[in-house]
C-alpha positions as CSV (number, residue, x, y, z in Angstrom):
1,X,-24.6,-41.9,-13.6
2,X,-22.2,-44.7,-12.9
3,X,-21.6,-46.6,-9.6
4,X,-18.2,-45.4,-7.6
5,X,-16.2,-46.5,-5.1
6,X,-13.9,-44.4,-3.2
7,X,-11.6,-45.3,0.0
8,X,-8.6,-44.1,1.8
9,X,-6.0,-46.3,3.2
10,X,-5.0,-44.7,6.7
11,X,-1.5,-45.6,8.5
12,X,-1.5,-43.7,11.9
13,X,-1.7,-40.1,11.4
14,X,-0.9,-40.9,7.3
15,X,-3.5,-41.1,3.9
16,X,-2.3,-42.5,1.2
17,X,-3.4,-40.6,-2.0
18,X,-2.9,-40.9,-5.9
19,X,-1.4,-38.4,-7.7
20,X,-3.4,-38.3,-11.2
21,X,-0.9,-37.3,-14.5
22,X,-1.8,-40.2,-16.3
23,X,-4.7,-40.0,-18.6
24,X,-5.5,-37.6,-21.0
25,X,-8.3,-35.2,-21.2
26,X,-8.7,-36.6,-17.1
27,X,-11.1,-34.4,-14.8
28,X,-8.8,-35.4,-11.8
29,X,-5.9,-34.6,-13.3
30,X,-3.2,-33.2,-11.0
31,X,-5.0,-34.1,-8.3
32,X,-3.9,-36.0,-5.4
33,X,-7.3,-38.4,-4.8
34,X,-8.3,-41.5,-2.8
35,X,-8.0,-45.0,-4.3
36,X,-11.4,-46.5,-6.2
37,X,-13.1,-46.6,-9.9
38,X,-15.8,-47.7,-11.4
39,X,-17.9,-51.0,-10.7
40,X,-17.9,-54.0,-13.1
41,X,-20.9,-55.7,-14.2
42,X,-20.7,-58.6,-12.0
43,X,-19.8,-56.3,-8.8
44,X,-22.6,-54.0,-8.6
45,X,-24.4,-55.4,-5.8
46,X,-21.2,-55.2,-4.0
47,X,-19.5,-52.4,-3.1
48,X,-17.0,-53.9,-1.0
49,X,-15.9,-56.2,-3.7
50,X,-15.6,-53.1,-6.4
51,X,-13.3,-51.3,-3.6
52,X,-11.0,-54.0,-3.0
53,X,-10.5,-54.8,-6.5
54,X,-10.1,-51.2,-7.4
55,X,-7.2,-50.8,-4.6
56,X,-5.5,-54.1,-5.3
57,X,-5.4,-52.9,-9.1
58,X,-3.8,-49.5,-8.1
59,X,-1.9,-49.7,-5.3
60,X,-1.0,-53.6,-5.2
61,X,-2.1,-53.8,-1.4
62,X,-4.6,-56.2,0.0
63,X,-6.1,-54.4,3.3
64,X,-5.8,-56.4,6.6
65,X,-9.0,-54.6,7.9
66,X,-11.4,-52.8,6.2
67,X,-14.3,-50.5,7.6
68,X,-17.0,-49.7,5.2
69,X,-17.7,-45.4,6.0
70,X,-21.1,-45.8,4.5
71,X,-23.0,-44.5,0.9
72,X,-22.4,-41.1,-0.9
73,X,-25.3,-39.6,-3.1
74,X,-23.4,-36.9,-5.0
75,X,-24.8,-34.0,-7.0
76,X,-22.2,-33.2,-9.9
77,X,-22.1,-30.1,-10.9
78,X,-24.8,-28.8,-8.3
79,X,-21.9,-26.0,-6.9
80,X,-19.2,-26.1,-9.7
81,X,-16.6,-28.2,-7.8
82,X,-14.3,-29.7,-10.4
């Protein structure tokens, strides 16, 4: 399994999400999801740097403060959530 980052950029009582119709044969697609990929080689003891290079590369923004929510172990698969 590959390392993740996920986040979601909050503005008073609004989330910004992504809305995926991009790539083909994509498991999100249609989906409105939070900002984050997958880690490079030279980021994966750091989270934080994965996340903020993941949000400046798809939303252009560069966060002013950023709160780290903690670690996610997920199961895929484990209840057939797509």
């Amino acid at each position: 399994m590959k390392n993740t980052t996920l986040c979601y950029i909050f503005r008073e009582d609004e989330v910004l999400l992504l809305h995926r119709v991009k790539k083909k044969n994509d498991l999100n697609e249609g989906m409105w999801i939070g900002i984050g990929g997958h880690f490079e080689e030279n980021e994966l003891s750091s989270p934080v740097s994965c996340v903020l290079r993941e949000l400046k590369e798809e939303t252009g923004a560069v966060p002013e403060e950023f709160i780290s929510l903690g670690t996610v172990l997920p199961s895929p698969g484990c209840y057939g959530e797509r």
